[in-house]
C-alpha positions as CSV (number, residue, x, y, z in Angstrom):
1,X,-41.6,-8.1,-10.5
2,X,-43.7,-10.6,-12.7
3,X,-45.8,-13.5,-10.2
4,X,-44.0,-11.9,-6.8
5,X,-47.6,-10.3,-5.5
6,X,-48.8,-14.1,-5.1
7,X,-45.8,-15.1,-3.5
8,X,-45.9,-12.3,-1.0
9,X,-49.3,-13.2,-0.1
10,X,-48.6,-16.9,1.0
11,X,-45.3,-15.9,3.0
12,X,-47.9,-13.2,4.9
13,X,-50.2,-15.8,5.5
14,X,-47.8,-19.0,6.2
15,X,-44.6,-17.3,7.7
16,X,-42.6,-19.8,6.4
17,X,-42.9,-20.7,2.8
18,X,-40.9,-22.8,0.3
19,X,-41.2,-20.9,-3.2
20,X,-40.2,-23.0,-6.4
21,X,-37.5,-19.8,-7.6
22,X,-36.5,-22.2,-10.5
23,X,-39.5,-23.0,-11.8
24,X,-40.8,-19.1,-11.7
25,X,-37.1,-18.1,-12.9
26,X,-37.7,-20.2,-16.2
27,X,-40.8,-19.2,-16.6
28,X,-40.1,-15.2,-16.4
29,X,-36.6,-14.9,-17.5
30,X,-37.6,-12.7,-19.8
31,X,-39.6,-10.2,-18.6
32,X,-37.0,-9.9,-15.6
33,X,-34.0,-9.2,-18.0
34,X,-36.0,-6.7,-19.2
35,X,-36.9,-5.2,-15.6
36,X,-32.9,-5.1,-15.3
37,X,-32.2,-3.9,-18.2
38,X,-35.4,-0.8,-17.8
39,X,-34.0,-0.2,-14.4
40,X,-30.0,0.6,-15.7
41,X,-31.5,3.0,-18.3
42,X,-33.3,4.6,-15.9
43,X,-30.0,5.0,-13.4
44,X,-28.3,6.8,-16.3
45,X,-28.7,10.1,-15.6
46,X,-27.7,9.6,-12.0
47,X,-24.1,8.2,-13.0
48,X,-23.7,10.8,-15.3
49,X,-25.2,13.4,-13.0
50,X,-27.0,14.8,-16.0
51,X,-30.4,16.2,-17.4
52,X,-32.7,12.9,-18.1
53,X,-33.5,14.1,-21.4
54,X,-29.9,13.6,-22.9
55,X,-30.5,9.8,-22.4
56,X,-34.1,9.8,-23.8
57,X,-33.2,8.0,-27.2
58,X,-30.8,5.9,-24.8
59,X,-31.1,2.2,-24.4
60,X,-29.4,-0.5,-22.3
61,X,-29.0,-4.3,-23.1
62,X,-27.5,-7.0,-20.9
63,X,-26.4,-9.2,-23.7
64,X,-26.6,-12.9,-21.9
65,X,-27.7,-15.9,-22.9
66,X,-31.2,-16.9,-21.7
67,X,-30.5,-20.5,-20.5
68,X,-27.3,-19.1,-19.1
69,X,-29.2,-16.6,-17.1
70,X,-31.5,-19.2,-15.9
71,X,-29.3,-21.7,-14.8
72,X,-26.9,-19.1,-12.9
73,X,-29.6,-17.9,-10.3
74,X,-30.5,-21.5,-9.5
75,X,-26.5,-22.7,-9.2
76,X,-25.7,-20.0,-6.8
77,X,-26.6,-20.1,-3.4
78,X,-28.6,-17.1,-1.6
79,X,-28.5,-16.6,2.1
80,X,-30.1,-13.3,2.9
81,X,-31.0,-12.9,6.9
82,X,-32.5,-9.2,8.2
83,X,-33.2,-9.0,11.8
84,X,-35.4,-6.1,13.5
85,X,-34.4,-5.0,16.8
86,X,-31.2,-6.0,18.6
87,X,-31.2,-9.8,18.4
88,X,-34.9,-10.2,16.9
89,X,-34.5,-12.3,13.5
90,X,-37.7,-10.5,11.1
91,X,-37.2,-12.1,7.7
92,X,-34.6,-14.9,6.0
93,X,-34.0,-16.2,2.8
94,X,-32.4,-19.7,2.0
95,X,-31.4,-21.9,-1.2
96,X,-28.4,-23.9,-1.5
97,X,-26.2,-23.7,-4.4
98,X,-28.1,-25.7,-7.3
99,X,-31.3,-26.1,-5.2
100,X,-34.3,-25.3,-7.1
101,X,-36.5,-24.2,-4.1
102,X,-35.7,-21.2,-1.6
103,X,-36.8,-21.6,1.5
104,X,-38.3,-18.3,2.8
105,X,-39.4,-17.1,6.6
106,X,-41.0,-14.1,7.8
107,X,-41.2,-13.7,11.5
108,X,-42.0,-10.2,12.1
109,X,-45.6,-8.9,10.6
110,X,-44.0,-5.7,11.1
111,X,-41.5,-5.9,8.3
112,X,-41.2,-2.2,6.6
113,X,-41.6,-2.9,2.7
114,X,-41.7,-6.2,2.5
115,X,-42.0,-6.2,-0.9
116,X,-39.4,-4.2,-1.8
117,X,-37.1,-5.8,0.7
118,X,-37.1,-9.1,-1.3
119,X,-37.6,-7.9,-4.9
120,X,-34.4,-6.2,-4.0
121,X,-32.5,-8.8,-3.1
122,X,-33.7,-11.2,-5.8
123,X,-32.3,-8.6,-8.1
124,X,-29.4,-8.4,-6.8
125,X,-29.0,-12.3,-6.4
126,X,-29.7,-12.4,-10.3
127,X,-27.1,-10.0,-11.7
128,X,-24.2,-12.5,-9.8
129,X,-21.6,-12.2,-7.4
130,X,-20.9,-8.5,-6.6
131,X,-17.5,-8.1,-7.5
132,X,-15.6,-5.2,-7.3
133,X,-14.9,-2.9,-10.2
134,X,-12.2,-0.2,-9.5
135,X,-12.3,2.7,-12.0
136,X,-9.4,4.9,-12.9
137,X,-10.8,8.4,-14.3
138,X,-8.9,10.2,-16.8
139,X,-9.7,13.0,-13.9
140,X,-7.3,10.9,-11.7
141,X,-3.8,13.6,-11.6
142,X,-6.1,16.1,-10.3
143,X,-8.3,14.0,-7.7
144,X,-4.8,12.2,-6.0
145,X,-3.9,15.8,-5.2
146,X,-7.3,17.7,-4.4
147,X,-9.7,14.9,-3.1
148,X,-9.5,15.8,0.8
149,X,-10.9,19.3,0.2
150,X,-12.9,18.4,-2.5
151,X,-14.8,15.8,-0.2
152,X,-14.3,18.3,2.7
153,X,-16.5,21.2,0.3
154,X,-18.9,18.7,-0.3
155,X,-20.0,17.7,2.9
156,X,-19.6,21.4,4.1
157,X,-22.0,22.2,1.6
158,X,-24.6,20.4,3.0
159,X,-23.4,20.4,6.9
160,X,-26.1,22.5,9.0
161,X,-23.7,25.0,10.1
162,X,-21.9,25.8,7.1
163,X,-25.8,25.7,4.9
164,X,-26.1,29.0,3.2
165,X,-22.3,29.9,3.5
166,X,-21.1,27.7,0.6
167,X,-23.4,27.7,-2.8
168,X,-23.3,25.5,-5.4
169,X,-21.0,26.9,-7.6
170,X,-18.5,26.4,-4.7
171,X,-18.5,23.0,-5.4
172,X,-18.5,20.6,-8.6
173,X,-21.7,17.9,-9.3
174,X,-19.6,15.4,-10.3
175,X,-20.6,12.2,-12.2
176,X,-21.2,8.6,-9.9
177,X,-17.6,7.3,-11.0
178,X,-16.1,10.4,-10.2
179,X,-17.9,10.9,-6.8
180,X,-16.5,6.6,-5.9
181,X,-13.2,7.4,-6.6
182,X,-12.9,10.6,-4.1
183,X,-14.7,8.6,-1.8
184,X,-12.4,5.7,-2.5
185,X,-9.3,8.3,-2.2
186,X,-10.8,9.0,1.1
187,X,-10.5,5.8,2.6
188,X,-7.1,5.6,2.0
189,X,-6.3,5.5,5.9
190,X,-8.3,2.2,6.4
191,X,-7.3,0.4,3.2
192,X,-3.6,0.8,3.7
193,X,-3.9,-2.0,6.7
194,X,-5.3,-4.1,3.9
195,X,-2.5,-6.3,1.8
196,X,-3.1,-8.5,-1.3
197,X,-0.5,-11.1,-2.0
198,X,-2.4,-11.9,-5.6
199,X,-0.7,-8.4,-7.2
200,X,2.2,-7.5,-4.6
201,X,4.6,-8.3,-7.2
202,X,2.9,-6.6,-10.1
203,X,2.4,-3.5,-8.1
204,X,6.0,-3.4,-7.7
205,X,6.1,-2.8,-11.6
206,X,4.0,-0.3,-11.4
207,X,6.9,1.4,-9.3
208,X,9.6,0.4,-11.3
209,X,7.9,2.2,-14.1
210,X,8.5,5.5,-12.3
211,X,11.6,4.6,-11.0
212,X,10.7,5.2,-6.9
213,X,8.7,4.0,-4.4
214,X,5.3,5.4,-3.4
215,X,4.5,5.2,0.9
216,X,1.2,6.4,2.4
217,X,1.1,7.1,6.2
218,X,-2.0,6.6,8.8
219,X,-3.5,9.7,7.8
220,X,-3.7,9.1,4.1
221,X,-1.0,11.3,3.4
222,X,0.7,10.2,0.0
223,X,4.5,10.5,-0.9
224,X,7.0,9.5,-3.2
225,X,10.9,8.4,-2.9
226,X,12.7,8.8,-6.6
227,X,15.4,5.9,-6.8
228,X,17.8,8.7,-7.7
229,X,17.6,11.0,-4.8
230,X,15.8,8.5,-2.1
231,X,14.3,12.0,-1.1
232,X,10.6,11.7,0.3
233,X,8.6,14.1,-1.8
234,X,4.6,15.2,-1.6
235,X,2.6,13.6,-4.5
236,X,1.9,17.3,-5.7
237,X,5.8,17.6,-6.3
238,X,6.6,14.4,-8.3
239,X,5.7,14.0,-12.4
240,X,2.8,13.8,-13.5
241,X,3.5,10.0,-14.5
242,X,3.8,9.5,-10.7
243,X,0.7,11.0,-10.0
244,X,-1.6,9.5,-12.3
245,X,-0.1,5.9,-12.0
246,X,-0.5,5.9,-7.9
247,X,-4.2,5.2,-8.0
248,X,-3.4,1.8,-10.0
249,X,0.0,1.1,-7.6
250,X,-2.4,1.4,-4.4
251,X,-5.3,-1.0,-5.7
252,X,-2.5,-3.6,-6.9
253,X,-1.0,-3.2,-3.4
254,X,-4.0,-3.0,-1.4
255,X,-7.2,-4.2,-2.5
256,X,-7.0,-5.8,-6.1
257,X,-8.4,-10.0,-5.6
258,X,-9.2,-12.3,-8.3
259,X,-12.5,-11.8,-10.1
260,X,-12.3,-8.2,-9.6
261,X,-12.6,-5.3,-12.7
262,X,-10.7,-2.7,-13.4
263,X,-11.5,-0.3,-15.6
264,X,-8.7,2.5,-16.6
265,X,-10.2,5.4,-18.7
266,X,-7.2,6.6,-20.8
267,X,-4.2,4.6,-19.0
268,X,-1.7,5.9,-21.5
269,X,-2.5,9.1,-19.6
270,X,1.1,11.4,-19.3
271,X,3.3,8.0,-20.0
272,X,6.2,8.1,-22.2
273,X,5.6,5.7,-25.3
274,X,8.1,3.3,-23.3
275,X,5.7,3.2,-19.9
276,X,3.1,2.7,-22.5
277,X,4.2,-0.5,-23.5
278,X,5.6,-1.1,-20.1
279,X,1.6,-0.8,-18.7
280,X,0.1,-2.9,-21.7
281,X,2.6,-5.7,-20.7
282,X,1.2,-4.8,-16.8
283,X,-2.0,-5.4,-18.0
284,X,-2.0,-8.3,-19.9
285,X,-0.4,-9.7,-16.8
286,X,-3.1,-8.8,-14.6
287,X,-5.7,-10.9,-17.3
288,X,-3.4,-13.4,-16.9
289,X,-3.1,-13.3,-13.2
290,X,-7.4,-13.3,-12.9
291,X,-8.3,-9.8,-12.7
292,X,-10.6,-8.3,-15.4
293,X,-9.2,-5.3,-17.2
294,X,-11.6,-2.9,-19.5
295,X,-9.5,-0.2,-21.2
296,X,-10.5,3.2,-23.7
297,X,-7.5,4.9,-25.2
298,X,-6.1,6.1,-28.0
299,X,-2.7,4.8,-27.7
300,X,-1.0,2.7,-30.6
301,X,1.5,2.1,-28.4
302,X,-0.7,0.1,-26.2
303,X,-2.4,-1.5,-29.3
304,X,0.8,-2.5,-31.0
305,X,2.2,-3.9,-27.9
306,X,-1.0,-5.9,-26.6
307,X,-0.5,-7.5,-30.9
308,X,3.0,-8.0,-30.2
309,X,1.5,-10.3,-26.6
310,X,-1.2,-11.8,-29.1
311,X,0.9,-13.0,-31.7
312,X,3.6,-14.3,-29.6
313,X,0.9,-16.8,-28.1
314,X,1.5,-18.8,-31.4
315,X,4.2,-21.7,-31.6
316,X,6.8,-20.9,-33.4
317,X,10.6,-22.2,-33.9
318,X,12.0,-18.8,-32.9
319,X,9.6,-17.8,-30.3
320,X,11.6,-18.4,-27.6
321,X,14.5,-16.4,-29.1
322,X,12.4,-13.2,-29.9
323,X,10.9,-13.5,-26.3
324,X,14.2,-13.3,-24.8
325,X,15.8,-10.9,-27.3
326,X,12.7,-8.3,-26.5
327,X,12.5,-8.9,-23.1
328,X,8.9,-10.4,-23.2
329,X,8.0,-13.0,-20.3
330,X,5.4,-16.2,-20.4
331,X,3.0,-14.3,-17.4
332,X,2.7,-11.1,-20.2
333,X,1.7,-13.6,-23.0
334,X,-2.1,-12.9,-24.1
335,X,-4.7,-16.1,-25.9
336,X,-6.5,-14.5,-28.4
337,X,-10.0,-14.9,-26.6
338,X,-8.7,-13.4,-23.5
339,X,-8.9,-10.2,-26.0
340,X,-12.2,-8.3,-26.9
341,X,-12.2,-4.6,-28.9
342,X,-14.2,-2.9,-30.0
343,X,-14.4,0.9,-32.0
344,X,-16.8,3.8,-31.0
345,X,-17.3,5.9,-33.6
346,X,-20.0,8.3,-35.2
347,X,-22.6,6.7,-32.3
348,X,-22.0,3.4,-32.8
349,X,-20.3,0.8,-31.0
350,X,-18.1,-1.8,-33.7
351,X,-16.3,-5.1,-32.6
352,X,-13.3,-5.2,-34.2
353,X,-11.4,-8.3,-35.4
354,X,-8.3,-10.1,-33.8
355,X,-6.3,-12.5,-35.3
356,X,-3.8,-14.5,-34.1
357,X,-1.0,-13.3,-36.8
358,X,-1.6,-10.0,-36.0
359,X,-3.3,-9.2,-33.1
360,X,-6.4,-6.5,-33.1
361,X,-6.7,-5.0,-36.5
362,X,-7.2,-1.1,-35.5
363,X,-7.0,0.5,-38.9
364,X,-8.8,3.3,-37.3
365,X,-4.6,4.0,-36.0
366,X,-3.2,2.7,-39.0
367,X,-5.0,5.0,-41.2
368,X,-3.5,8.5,-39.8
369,X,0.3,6.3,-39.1
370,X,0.1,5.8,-43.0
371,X,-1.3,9.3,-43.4
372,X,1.3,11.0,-41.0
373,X,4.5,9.2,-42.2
374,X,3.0,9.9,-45.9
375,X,2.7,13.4,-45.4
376,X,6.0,13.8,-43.2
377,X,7.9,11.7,-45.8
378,X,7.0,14.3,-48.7
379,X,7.9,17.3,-46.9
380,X,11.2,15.7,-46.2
381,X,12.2,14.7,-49.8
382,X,10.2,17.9,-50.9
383,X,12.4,20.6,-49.1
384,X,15.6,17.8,-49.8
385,X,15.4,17.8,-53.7
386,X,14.7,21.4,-53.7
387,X,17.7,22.1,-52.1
388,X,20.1,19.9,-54.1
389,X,18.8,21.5,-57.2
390,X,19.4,25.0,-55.1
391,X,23.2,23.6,-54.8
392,X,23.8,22.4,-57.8
């Protein structure tokens, strides 16, 4: 980290030292974007749990304005205290929200990796507030059924007196995200004494979608009551819907706060093109309600509904009448720059444009509609005129 080696050497010397982090922040944004930016490249391999050399033509860009970056780390506040021993306090690190100078004291000379100690936490103190992004894997139906053992066969693996019975092929290497949410699936039994009033009533949506209740018990144990029956079943017996929509019912119920990101890989996942636009109008609640939502799919459902949420932002004589006649509500209602989308395709990454009379233009969809209903449309009339003329 650019000018720290000089710093280090007068909070050795001093023990207590008060460092101009403004000043030095202006003066090096730009080499330390890049340090951030070198150091995610790098950790790509490990979230993917894959061979570096797929990611050697790979590159990583936090896209963020310079002055923006700047003026962030000196308008938040850092308060970083590490003690060694029981009660001994070895090393602190203090600057008030919009202060320019951080007040720094060592008082251990003992302090194991000093230098890495604080580079870290300057780091960390430059890429913001830590908050939490929840991901929902497409592998979700599988993990809310298998995660106990597959967590059990992992530690096994490696647990000194099961070494050398398991090998590796007994167990999967499974990418970072994948690996976070069986360990979040695992910490079920101490998250259900947590309770978020922010998303209560929006996780109840997410069970009137599959018409039941979901309950968990101390032990983790996950079950479902269909509003038909009221019968208490075992996740592995319900739908598949119910299954791969639990994961997003528990962190609405449990853990979701404002600020937060969730990410859902494929939400359209076993849903019935009427859940689909169900969840869309979820989502776009949950923007609207403070959480951040990132999305991939390949639903047009979801798309068309999420235009449908987009257009109706604009005034309009009969808005109010169409809002009531299709059951939409003002909390579901999306502002065009609450929207971003963009297209992979062919190893690039394309923004694509959204307009307030129509919502995101995804003529990627459109193209095989048109194609499809083309296609179906002369088969139809095809095999119909043929067998008039066979009548006739």
């Amino acid at each position: 980290m650019p000018g720290i080696d000089g710093i280090l050497k007068k909070i050795t010397k001093k023990g207590i030292y008060s460092w101009d982090f403004g000043t030095w922040l202006e003066t090096y944004a730009d080499d330390l974007l890049g340090i951030i930016n070198q150091g995610m490249q790098k950790r790509l391999p490990e979230i993917f749990n894959a061979p570096r050399h797929l990611f050697s033509n790979s590159r990583y860009d936090w896209v963020i304005d310079r002055e923006k970056f700047v003026q962030s780390g000196i308008n938040r506040s850092l308060k970083v205290e590490f003690g060694i021993g029981a009660n001994s306090l070895g090393l602190s690190l203090l600057k008030d929200c919009g202060e320019s100078n951080l007040q720094i004291t060592l008082l251990s000379e003992e302090f194991p990796d000093l230098k890495f100690f604080i580079t870290s936490v300057l780091l960390a103190h430059l890429l913001g507030e830590k908050n939490t992004c929840f991901l929902l894997p497409t592998e979700r139906n599988g993990l809310n059924i298998f995660y106990k053992e597959l967590a059990y066969k992992r530690t096994a693996l490696f647990h000194p007196s099961t070494r050398g019975k398991l090998s590796l092929a007994d167990i999967s290497d499974y990418p970072e995200p994948i690996a976070n949410y069986i360990d979040w699936l695992n910490k079920i039994p101490e998250l259900i004494k947590l309770k978020t009033k922010d998303y209560h009533s929006l996780a109840g949506q997410v069970e009137t979608m599959v018409n039941g209740n979901y309950a968990v018990d101390t032990l983790g144990n996950v079950s479902f009551s269909p509003e038909v029956s009221g019968e208490s079943l075992d996740l592995h017996l319900s739908s598949s819907t119910v299954k791969s929509l639990f994961g997003l019912w528990f962190y609405l119920e449990h853990e979701a706060k404002r600020g937060d990101t969730l990410m859902i890989d494929e939400p359209e996942l076993n849903l019935h093109p009427s859940n689909q636009r169900a969840l869309a109008r979820l989502l776009a609640s949950l923007v609207n309600a403070g959480l951040r939502v990132v999305v991939s799919t390949h639903s047009d459902y979801i798309v068309r509904e999420i235009n449908s949420l987009i257009m109706l932002h604009q005034p309009h004589p009969k808005r109010n009448e169409l809002m009531q006649r299709y059951g939409y509500h003002e909390g579901e209602i999306l502002k065009p720059e609450k929207v971003g989308c963009y297209l992979f395709d062919q190893s690039t990454i394309k923004p694509m444009e959204i307009t307030q009379d129509e919502g995101i233009l995804a003529t990627t969809f459109d193209e095989i509609i048109h194609d499809l209903n083309d296609t179906s449309d002369n088969i139809y009339y095809t095999y119909r005129e043929t067998n008039d003329e066979a009548v006739v």
